[in-house]
C-alpha positions in Angstrom: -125.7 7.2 52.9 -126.4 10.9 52.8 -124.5 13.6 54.3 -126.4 13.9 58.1 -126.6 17.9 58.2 -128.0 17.9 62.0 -127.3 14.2 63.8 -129.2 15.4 66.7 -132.1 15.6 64.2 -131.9 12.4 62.6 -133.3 9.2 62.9 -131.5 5.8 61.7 -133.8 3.0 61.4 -132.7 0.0 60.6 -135.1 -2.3 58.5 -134.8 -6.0 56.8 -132.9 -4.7 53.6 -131.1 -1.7 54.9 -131.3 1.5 56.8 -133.2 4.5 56.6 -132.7 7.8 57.3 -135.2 10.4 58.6 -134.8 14.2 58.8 -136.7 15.1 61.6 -138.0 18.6 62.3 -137.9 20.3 65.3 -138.9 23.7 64.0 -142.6 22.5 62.7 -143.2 19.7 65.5 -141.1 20.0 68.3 -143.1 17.9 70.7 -143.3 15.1 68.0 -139.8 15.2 67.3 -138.8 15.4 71.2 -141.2 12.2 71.4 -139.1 10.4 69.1 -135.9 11.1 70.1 -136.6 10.4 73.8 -138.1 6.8 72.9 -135.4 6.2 70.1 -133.0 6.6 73.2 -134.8 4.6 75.3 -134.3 1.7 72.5 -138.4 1.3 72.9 -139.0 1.5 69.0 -136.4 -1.2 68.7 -138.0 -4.8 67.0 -141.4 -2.9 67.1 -143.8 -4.3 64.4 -145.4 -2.5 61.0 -148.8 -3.6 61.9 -150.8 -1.7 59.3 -149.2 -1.3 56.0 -151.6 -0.1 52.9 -150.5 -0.4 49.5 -150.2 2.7 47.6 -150.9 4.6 51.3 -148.6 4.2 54.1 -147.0 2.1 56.7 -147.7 2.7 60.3 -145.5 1.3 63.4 -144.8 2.8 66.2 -146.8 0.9 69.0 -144.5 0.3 72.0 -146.4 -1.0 74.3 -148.0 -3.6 72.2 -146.2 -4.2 68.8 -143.0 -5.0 70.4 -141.7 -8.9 68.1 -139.3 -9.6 71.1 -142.1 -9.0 74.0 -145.6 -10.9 74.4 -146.4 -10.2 71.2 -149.7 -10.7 69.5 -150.5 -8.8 66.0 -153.9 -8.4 67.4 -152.7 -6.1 69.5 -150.3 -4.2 68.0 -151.6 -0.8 67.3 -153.8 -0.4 70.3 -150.9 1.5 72.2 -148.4 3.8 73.3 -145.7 4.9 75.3 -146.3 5.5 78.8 -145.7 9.2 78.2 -148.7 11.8 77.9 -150.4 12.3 74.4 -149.2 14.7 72.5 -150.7 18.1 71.5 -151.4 18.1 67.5 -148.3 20.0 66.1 -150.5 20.9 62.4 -148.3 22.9 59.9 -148.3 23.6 56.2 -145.7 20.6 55.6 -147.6 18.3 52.9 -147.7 14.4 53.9 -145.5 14.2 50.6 -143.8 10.7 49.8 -141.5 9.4 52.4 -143.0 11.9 54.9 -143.4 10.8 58.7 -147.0 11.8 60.1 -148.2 11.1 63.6 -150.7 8.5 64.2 -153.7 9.3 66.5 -157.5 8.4 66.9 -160.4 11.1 65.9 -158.7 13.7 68.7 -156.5 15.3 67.4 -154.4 15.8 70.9 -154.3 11.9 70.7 -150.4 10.7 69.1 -148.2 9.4 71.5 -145.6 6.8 70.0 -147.4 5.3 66.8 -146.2 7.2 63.1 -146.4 6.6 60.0 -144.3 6.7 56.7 -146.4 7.6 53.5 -145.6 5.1 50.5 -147.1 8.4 47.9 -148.3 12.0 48.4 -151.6 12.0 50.8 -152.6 15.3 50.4 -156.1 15.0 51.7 -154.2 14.2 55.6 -152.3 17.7 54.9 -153.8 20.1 58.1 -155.1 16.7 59.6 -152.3 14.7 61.1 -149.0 16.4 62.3 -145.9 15.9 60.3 -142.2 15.6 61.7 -139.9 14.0 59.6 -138.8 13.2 55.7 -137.6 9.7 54.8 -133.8 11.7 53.0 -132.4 7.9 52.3 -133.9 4.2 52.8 -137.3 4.8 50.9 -136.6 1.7 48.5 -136.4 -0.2 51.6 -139.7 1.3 53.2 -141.4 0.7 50.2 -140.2 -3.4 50.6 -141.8 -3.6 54.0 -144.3 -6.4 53.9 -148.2 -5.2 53.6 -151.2 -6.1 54.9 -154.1 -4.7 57.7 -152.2 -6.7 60.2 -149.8 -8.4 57.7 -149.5 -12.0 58.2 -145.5 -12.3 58.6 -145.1 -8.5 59.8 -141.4 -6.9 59.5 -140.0 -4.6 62.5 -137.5 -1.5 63.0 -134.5 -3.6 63.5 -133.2 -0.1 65.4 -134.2 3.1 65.4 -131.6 5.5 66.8 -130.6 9.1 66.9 -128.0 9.5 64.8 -125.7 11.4 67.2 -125.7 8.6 69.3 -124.2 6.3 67.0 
């Protein structure tokens, strides 16, 4: 595991095959990264599904009001929600959605992300300016890149845990 520089910063999700760590940042998408860290803490992203994972694109999870394995769960629906919290205000910065970059999911509006993100598999330049990004993948990507595919996959894995790493 890499040195954590700034454990109030960092994200430890726990996958299938091992853990990854996120460097979140606060600086270019402070909203975004507040977001995560409250529903981290809340243990809301915990056994939440990948429901939309695109070879040679991205993985998206996220959806904690409907992709939750342990909780009425139907991959049908997973994806269609959020939190309970307000939508977030588009944080768009000059970060590129480089490989192993975390980017918000949202419909058309812009102002529309709320608990869904996604994890690029490559560099997606043509979402740079379009979706906000709040986190680097610094450790795990091997095991991101393992995470089953499919537009919902048929056996679809979860974040084990997903924690701020000053809490652990």
């Amino acid at each position: 595991m890499p040195e954590i520089k700034d454990p109030e910063n960092t994200i430890i999700m726990t996958l299938k095959d091992g853990d990854v760590i996120i460097q979140l940042l606060p600086d270019v998408a402070p909203g975004h990264v507040a977001r995560m860290k409250e529903l981290a803490r809340a243990g809301a992203y915990d056994n939440v599904c990948f429901h939309r994972v695109i070879d040679g694109f991205m993985a998206q999870t996220g959806d904690v009001a409907n992709g939750n394995m342990e909780k009425d769960f139907n991959i049908r629906r997973a994806g269609t929600g959020g939190s309970d919290m307000p939508d977030l205000k588009a944080e768009f910065s000059k970060i590129p959605h480089a490989r192993g970059s975390i980017g918000a999911a949202r419909s058309s509006n812009p102002d529309s992300a709320n608990s869904q993100f996604f994890i690029n598999f490559k560099d997606n330049d043509f979402l740079n300016g379009q979706y906000t990004v709040y986190g680097q993948v610094i450790s795990g990507m091997d095991h991101v890149d393992a995470i089953t595919r499919g537009e919902p996959p048929m056996n679809p894995d979860r974040m084990i845990s997903v924690k701020v790493a000053a809490d652990v």
